[in-house]
N, C-alpha and C positions, 0 to 999 in steps of 0.2 A: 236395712233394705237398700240394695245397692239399681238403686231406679235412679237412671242418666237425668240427671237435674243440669239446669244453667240460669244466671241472674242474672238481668240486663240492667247494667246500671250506667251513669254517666258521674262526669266530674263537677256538676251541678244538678240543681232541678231547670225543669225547661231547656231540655239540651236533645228531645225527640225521645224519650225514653217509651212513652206509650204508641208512638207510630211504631217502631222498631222492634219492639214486645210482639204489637197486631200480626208485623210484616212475617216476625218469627212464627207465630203460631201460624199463619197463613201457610210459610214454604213448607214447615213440616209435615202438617196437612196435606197438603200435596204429594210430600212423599209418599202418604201413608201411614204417619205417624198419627197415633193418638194422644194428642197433646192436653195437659193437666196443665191450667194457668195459674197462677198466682198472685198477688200483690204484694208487696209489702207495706205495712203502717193501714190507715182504718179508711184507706179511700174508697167511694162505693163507684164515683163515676170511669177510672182508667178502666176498674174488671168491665164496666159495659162493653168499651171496645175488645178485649180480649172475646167477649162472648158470643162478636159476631162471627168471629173464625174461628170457636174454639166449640167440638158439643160437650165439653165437660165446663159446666161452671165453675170460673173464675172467684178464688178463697183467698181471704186475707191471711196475714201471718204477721203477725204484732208481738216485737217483746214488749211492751208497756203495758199492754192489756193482758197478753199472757204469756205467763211462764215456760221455761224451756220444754220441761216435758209437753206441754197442754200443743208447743209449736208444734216438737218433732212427732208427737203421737197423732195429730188431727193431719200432720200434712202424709205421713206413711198412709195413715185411714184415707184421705181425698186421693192418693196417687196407688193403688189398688189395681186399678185397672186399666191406668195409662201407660204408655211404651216411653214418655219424659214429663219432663217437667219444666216450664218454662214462668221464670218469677221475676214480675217487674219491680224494680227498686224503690224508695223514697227519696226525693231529694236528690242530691252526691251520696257518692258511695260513702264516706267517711260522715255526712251532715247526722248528728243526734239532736237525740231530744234537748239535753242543755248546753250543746255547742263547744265540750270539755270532754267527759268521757265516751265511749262508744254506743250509751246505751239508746237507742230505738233507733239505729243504725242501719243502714243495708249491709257493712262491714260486720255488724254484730249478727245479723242472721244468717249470712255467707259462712261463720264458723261455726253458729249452732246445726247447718242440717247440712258443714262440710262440703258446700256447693264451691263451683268454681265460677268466677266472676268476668263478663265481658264489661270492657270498657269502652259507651260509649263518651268518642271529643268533638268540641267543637273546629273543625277544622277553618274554620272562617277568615281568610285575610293572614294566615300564619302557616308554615314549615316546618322548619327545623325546632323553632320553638317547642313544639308537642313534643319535643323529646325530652323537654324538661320538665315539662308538666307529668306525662307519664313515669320518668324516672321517680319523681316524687310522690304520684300514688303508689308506685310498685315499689318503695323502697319506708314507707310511712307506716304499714303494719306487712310486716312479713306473714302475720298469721292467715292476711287476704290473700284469697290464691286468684289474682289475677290472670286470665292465663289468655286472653283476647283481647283484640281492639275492634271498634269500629267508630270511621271516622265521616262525620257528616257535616254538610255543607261545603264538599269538595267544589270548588267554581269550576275549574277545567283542566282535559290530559295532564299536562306539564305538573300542575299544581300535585295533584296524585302520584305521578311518578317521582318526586322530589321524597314526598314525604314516605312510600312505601321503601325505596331505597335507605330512606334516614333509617325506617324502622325495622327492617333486616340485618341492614349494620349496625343498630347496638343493642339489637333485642332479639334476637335470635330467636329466643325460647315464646313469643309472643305470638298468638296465630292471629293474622287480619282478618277477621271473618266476616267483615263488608264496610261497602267504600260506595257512600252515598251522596251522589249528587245534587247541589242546590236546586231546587223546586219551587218557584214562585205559586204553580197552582197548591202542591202540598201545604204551606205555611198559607192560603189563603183558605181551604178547605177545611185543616183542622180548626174547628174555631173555639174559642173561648170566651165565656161570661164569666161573672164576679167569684163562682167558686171552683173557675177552673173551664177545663174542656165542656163544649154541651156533653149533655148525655147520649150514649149510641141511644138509647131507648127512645128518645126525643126527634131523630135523625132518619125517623123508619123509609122517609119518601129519599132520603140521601144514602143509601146502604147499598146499589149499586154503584156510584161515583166512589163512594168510599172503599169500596173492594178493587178497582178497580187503580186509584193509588196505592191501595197498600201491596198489591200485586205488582207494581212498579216498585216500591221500595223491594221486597220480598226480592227481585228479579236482583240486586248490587249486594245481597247475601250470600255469602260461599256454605252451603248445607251441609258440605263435608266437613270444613273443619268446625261448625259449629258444633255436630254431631258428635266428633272425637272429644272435642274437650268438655261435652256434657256426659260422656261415658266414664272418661276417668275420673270417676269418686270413689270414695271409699262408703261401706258400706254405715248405714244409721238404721237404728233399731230402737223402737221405743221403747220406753222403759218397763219394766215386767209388772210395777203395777197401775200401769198408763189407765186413767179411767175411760167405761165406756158409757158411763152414765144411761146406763136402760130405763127403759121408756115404757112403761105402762098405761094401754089407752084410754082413756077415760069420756064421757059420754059430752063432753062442752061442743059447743057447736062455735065456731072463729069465724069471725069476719076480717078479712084484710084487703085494706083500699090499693091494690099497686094496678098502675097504670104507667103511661109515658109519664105524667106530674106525680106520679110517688113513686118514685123506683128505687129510693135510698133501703133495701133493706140487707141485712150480711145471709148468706146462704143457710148458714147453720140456725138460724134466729127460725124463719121459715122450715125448715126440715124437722126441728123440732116440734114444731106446733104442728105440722100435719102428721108427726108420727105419735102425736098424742091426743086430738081432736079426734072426737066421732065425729064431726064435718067440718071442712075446710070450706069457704065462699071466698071469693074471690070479686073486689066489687071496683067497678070503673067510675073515679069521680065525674068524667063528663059525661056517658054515655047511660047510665042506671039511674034509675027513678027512683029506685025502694032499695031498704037494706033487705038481706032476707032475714029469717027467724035465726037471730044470734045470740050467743050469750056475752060472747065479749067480741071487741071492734078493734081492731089495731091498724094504727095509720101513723105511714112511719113517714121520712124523709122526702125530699125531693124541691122542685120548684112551685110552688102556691102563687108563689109571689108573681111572677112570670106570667100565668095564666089564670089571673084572679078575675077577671073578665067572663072565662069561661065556667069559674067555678060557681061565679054569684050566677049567671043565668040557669042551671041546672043548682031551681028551687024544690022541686021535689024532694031530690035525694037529702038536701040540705035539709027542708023540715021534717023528712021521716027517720034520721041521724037524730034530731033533737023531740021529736016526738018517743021514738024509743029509748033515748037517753033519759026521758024524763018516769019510762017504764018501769025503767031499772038497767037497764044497758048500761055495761060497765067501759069505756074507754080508756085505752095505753096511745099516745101522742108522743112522737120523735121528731123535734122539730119541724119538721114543714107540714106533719100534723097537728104540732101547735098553734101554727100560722090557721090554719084550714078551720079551728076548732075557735078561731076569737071572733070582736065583733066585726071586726075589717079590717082590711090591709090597703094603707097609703102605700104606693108603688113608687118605682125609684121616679116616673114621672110626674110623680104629684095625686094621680087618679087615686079614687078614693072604692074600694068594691066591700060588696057583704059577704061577710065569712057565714058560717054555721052559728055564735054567737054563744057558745055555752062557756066559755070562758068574755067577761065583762072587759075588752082594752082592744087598742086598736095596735095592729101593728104597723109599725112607720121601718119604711128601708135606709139604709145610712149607706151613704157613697164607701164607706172601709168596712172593714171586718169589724164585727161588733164583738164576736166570739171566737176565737179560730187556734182549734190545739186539742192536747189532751185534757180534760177532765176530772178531777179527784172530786170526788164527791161524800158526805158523810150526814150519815140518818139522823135525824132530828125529829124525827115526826114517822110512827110505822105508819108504814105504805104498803098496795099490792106488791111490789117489790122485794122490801126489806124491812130487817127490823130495826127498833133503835140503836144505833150507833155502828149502825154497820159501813161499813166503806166498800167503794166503787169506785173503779175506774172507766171511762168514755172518752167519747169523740164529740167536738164538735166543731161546725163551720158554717156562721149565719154572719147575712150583713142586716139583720133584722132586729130590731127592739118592740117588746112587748110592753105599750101605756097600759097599766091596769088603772079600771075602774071603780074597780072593786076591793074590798081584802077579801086577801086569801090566804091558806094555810097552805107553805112550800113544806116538801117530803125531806128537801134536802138543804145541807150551807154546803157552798163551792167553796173547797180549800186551794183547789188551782181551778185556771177559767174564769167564765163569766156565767155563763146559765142566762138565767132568766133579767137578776138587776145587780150580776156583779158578785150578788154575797148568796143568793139562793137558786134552786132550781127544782122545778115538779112544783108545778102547780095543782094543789091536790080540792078535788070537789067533791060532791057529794060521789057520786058513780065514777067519775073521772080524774086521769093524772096524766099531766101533757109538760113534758119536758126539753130543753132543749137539747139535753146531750141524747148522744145514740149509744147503746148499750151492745157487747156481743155476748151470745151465747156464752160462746168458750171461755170468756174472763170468769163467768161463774154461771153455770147452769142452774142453781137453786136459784134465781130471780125470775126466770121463766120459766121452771115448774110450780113455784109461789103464786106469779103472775097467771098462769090458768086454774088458778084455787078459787080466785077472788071471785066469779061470778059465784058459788055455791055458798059463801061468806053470806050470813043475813046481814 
């Protein structure tokens, strides 16, 4: 499929890669383009910002979680009916998973779906320099088609004209495709907590201000040569027996908690379940009283911890969650459903709030990451999930530890990561399994066709 892709990557992380992605989906927009987001690696909070200037939701693409074909056939399927495609990077373009080969790479996905690469640099305090630094990404894998620059934190005229000249004189073939000036309100607007950017979803009273900078970056973008260098691809075609995994609907009724404080959930995770649910609900942790009539509850990610204040005051929902649990309501917990599902949570200030309480431990915040990476996971115990000894790949990223008070039977042992205490994860109860890693569809769709089996399980 020869649909105009381009990947916005830098020679770090934290070098503006998700302002610059927004800015991009923003001018094309404008054009009149129908822009198809991307990610790359299993981040749920950058696609927020993609989603406020993009109306086609923002999809992950992971080679760790999945396989080349599962990339190139799910990202042809998501980009259908878009005029580009615009994919933000992990990391540095070169940064992998173990710091040696190219593997969970932006570099690595730039040659599976054949895209061409903009480089964003820190232009900070430096010249002529960048031209060492770009010779060296451009000359470190020939197979990356780097074929842009864009350099940000330019201070002023002079500084820009220095370096645009450097980079005409010995890079010729390189298109600038924007030249961004330092922004005191920018770096104060974007903000950041423990697992990175807030969430846009978290930001809804700031989403005018925010449009409003990224419409200023958007403005130090050239649309033209972006445009051209996202045009020349060559064509990717998925493979002829690319699965489409069809969907037969069956009569379960789902409940799924997302709101501003659960917003961690992947596109295709959701698409699935409504295209196999006889009812989809939809339930707001602070603003709903009741579950409605479910059969199973799924509550996935997000911030608990942040707004544990608001979730112990809205008692209702909390005891008609544990009144139905005790029915027979079957619950799936992804981390900050975890959090949401224990007996409380010590906050990073010390305050102590009441969770829902059907998992026996309290959880306590730690100033570092307690978890943070991919996942390998392996069956020890069948679960709604899997069987015995089946292996899984996930995400996860918590600065949270679960005190149990209880024993419990884990679903799973962590071969990489941390999970729950280091060596397990899934904590499995009678009706319920609350995990810290996050799962996606596409790494293996038989875990969540399994998973909407188990309410009809005696």
């Amino acid at each position: 499929m020869n649909k105009p892709r381009i990947i916005i990557s830098g020679v770090s992380g934290k070098i503006g890669k998700t302002l610059v992605t927004s800015a991009i989906i923003n001018l094309l927009r404008e054009h009149g383009y129908k822009v198809q987001p991307f990610k790359i690696g299993p981040d749920f909070i950058d696609p927020s910002y993609h989603n406020i200037f993009s109306s086609m939701s923002s999809r992950n693409l992971d080679s760790i979680m999945f396989n080349k074909e599962t990339i190139i056939t799910s990202f042809c399927k998501a980009v259908e009916d878009a005029d580009i495609c615009v994919i933000e990077g992990v990391f540095g373009l070169y940064d992998s998973l173990d710091g040696v080969s190219e593997r969970g790479s932006t570099a690595e996905l730039s040659k599976i779906l054949r895209a061409p690469v903009v480089l964003i640099v820190d232009a900070e305090r430096i010249n002529r320099g960048l031209l060492a630094i770009i010779k060296g990404f451009l000359e470190f894998d020939r197979e990356v088609r780097i074929g842009g620059i864009i350099l940000n934190n330019i201070a002023h005229e002079k500084q820009r004209e220095k370096i645009i000249y450097a980079l005409r004189e010995n890079f010729k073939e390189l298109e600038i495709v924007g030249v961004i000036y330092r922004d005191s309100l920018i770096e104060e607007k974007m903000k950041y907590r423990h697992l990175g950017l807030i969430p846009a979803s978290e930001r809804t009273s700031e989403i005018e201000e925010l449009k409003q900078i990224i419409r200023k970056v958007s403005s130090q973008i050239d649309v033209d040569n972006l445009v051209k260098l996202a045009s020349n691809v060559e064509e990717i075609c998925p493979p002829e027996s690319g699965e489409t995994h069809p969907i037969a609907r069956s009569s379960i009724k789902i409940g799924i908690i997302r709101d501003s404080i659960f917003s961690f959930y992947y596109p295709e995770n959701v698409e699935f379940l409504e295209a196999l649910a006889g009812k989809i609900y939809y339930i707001d942790s602070i603003n709903d009283s009741s579950l409605p009539e479910v059969d199973l509850l799924y509550i996935g990610g997000g911030f608990p911890e942040v707004y544990a204040e608001m979730l112990e005051k809205n008692k209702p929902l909390k005891n008609d969650i544990k009144k139905k649990y005790e029915g027979g309501l079957k619950i799936y917990a992804e981390c900050g459903g975890l959090i949401y599902l224990s007996s409380s949570v010590k906050t990073f200030s010390g305050e102590e709030y009441e969770m829902i309480g059907l998992i026996d431990g309290q959880i306590e915040m730690s100033r570092r990451p307690v978890g943070h990476g991919y996942v390998y996971l392996s069956t020890i115990r069948d679960n709604p999930l899997t069987d015995l000894n089946q292996r899984l790949i996930g995400h996860e990223f918590h600065y949270s530890r679960l005190n149990l008070k209880e024993k419990v039977d884990f679903a799973f042992r962590v071969e990489r990561g941390y999970g729950v205490d280091g060596l397990h994860d899934g904590v499995m109860k009678e009706n319920l399994l609350a995990m810290y890693t996050h799962l996606h569809f596409l790494h293996n769709p038989e875990i969540f066709r399994k998973l909407t089996m188990w309410p009809h399980k005696s």
